[in-house]
N, C-alpha and C positions, 0 to 999 in steps of 0.2 A: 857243539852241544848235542846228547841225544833229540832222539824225537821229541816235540814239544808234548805231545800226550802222558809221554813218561816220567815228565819233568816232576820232581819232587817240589815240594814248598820251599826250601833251599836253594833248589836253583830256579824256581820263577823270583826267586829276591837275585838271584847276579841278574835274572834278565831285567830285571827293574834296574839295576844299577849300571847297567851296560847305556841302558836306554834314558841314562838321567831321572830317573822315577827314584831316588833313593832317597826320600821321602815319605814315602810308601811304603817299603819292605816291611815295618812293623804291623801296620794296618792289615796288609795282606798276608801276608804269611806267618806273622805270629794270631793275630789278634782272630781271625779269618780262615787261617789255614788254607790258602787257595794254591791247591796243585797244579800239573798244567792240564789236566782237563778241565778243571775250574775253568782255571785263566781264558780257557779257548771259547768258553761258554759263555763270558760274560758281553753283554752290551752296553752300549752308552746310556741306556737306560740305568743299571744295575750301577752305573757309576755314578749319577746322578742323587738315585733314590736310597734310604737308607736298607741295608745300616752300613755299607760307606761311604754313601752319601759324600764326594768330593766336592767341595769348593770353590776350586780354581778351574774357573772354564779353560783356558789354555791348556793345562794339564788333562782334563778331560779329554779336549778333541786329539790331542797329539797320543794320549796313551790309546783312544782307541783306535787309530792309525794303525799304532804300531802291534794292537792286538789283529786288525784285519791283515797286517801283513803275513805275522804269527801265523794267524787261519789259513792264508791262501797255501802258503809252505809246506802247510800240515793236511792240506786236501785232499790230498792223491793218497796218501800213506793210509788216512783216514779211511778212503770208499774203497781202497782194498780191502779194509777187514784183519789185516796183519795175519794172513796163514791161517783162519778158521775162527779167529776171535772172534769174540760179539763187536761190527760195524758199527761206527761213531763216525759221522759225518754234521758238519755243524750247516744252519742253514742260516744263509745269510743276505731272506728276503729281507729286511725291516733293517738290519743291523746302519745302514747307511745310505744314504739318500745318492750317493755315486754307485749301488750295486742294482744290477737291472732284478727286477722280481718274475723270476721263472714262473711260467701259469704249470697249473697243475690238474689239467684238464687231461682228455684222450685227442687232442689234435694233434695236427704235423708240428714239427719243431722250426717250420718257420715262421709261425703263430708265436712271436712274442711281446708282452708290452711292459711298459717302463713308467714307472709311475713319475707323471709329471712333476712338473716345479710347482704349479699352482695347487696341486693336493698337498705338496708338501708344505707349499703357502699357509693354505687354508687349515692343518691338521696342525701347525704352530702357535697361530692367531686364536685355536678355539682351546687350547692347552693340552693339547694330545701329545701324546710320546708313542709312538710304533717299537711295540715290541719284536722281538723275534719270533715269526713263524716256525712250527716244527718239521722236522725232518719228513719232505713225505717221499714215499717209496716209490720209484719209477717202474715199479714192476706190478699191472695192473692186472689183476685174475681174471679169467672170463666169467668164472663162476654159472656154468651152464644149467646150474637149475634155476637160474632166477630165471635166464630168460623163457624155458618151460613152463615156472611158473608165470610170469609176463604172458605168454603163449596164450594159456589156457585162461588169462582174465582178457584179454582181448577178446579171443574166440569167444565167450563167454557174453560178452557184453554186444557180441556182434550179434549172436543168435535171441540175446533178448530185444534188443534194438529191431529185428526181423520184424518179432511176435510184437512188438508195438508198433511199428506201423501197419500191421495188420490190421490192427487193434482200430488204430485213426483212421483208416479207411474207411471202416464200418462207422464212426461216428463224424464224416467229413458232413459238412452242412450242405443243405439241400443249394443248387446255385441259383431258383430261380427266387428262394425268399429272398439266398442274402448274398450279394453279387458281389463279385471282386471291389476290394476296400480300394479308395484313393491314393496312390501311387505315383510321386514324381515321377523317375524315372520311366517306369512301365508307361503312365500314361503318355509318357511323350515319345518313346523307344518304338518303334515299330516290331510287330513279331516276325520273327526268322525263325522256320520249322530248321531249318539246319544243326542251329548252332548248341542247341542240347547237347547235340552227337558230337559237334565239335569239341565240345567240353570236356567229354568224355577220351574223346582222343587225347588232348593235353594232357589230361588223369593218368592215360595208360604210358604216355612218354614219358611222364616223371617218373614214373614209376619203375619203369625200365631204368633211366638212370639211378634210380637208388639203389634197385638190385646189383647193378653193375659197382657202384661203389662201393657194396655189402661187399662182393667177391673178394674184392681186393684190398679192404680194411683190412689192419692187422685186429683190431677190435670189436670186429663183427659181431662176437655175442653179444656184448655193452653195447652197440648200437641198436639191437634188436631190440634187446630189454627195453629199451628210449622210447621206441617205435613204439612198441606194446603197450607200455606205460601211459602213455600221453594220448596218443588215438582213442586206445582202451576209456580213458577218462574224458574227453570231451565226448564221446559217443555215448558215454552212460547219463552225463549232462542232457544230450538231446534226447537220450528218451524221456526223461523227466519233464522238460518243456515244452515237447511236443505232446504229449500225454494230460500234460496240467490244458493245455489252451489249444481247442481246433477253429483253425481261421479257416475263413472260406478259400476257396481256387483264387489264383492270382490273376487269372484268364481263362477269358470265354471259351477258350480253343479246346481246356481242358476238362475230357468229359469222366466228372467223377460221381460215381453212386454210393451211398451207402447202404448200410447191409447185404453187402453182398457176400461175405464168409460167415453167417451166423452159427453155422454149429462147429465145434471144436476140434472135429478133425482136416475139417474145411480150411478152418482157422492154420494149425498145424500144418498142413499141405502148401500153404501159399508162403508160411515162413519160411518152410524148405529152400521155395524155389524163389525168396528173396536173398538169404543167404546164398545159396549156389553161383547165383547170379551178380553177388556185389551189389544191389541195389543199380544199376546198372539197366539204362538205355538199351545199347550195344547189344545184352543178352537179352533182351524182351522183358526186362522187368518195367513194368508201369506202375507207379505207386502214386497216390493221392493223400494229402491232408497231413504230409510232415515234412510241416515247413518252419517250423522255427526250432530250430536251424539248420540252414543248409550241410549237411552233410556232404556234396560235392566241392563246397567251397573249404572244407577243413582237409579233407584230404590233399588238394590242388595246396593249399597253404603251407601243410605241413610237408610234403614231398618237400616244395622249394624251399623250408628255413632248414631242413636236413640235409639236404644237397648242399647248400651255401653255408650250413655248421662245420661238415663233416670233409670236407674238399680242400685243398691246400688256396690260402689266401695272396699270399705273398710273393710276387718273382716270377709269377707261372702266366703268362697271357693265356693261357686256355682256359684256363682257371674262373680269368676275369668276365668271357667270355661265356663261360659255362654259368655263372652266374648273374651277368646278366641276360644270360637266356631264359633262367629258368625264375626271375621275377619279371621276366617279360610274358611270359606263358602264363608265370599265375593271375595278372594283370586283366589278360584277353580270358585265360578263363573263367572269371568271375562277371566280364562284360559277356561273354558268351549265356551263361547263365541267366542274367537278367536279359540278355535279348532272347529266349528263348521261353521268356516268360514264363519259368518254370517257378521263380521264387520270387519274392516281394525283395523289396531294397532293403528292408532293416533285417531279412533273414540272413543275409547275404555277410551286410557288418556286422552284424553280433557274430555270424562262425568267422570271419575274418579276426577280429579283435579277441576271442574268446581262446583261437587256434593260436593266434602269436603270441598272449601273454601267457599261457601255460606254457608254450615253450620254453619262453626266456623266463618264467619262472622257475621251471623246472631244472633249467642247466645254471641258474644263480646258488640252489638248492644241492645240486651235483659236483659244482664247485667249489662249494664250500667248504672250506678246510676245520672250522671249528665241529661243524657237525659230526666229523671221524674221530674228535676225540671224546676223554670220556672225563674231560674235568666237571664237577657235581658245582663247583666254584663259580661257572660261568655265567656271569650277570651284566649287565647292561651300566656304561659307565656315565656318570653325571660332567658336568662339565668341570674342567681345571682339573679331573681325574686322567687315568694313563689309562688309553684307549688300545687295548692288545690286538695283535693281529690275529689273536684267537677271537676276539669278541666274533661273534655272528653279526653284531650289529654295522661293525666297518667291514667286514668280510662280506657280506651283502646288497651292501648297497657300494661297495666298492666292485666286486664282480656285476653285480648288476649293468652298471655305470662301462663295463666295458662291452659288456656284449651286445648294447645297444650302440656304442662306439661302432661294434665289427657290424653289428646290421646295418650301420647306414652310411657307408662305405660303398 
């Protein structure tokens, strides 16, 4: 028989009749008109629900059997394209609980997972039916002006981030009215003039490794864009917070004045050389009075879930190795920080917690396959309803659900 794609409505009735389905042939082929692109597109949903709604569950599970068989035969003929055609390849994440569901992210390809038995438990018991996800394209753009654009709202947000702690400088409280607040940690941690600097060093090795992984990504700009994106936004977060509320020094050690850039170019001049400097120790920047939130503890965090995103997971001992090196580093440098009594404990967990869920929100977001399309239709399903694999609402908390999976691993 020709290709299955070519198949007229005539001969998907012999292949009904080949296959004991003769039965059928009226339903489909007359009443239906289902060709064999039809036929190749349909799922066990679509045979379920009207309007052919079939009957007999045995007939059901066997003819769609023998429609995945159909597909697989017709796969290859299919992602050629046929000599210039328009490309019809069918996707066959959902179509059956035996086909592993391909992720559709920018990772290695030995990043794969398999939707268990218990989702498929669970997605039974609450009346859901998994549709078929759409065809997505494995050919992903760099699209280099985003990350330009990405570029200039980071830089952007780095050079105002400057001019507000400038800002909290000038309004840091006086330390002998109002003296370092109560502090677990701090008050039981002894001070280490070291380990600021130390901190700073773990900063500059992650960081190295992330460039070094940039190099050699094949999707280097879509990585950057990430980078840009996400720092860019938890950074513009702290100036807002830091700006709304200035807490006193976390320690006595730390000698801070205020009003000390009172006129505007003064002001201006010290942004420069916080910006220039990265906020950064290492290059002689001292800065007071922007502490909630740690700024060195969001960088340390987002280096290490970028590193441990973007880096092959599976098969590779170096791999394993490399990350847990580099949650061992972000580990010690967040204890570094607090033993340098540079920042209170709760600055420290709000940019910890703040840094990791915009991450994993952000690539839940990135992941997500309903968001690339453009149905106006898409709504949120009630229960005893068919839960699509387009819905955003099982697409997100189903991607979500894995990527805290891969984190804690």
């Amino acid at each position: 028989m020709a290709d299955a794609e070519t198949w007229t409505c005539d001969q998907v009735a012999q292949w009904l009749e080949q296959n004991q389905f003769s039965q059928y042939m009226e339903l489909f082929c007359v009443v239906h008109k289902i060709d064999g692109k039809a036929l190749l597109t349909l799922s066990e949903t679509d045979l379920r629900q009207p309007p052919l709604q079939l009957l007999v569950l045995g007939d059901i599970k066997r003819l769609i059997l023998c429609i995945h068989d159909l597909q697989s035969e017709s796969d290859s003929a299919f992602s050629m394209g046929h000599h210039g055609k328009r490309k019809f390849r069918i996707n066959k994440s959902f179509t059956s609980p035996s086909k592993t569901r391909r992720r559709t992210n920018i990772h290695y390809s030995d990043s794969e997972d398999s939707e268990s038995e218990n989702d498929r438990e669970y997605l039974h018991e609450e009346g859901f039916q998994p549709e078929r996800s759409p065809r997505q394209s494995k050919h992903l753009d760099s699209e280099i002006w985003k990350t330009i654009l990405g570029f200039l709202y980071a830089f952007t947000v780095f050079l105002v981030t400057s001019f507000v702690m400038v800002v909290v400088h000038d309004r840091v409280p006086d330390t002998d009215k109002y003296p370092p607040l109560p502090d677990i940690f701090l008050d039981n941690i002894p001070y280490t003039p070291w380990a600021f600097e130390a901190c700073e060093i773990i900063a500059v090795c992650l960081g190295t490794i992330w460039s070094i992984v940039l190099v050699f990504h094949k999707h280097r700009f879509i990585l950057l864009r990430r980078v840009f994106s996400i720092i860019g936004t938890v950074y513009l977060l702290r100036c807002i917070t830091m700006l709304i509320t200035s807490l006193s020094v976390p320690s006595p050690h730390l000698k801070c004045e205020g009003k000390m850039y009172g006129d505007i170019w003064a002001k201006a001049q010290r942004t420069m050389e916080i910006w220039m400097g990265m906020g950064m120790s290492l290059s002689g920047v001292r800065t007071c009075g922007d502490y909630m939130f740690s700024g060195h503890t969001v960088c340390i965090t987002l280096l290490n879930f970028f590193i441990t995103e973007y880096t092959p997971h599976h098969g590779k001992y170096c791999s394993y190795y490399l990350h847990t090196l580099t949650w061992v580093a972000n580990m010690f440098g967040l204890f570094f920080i607090l033993a340098a009594h540079e920042h209170y404990s709760i600055d420290v967990f709000i940019a910890f917690y703040i840094s990791s869920r915009l991450f994993l929100y952000y690539h839940v977001l990135a992941n997500n396959r309903s968001l690339m399309l453009r149905d106006k239709n898409r709504r949120r399903k009630g229960k005893g309803q068919h839960l699509s694999a387009q819905d955003p609402v099982y697409v997100v908390e189903r991607t979500f659900s894995l990527l805290l999976k891969r984190h804690e691993k």
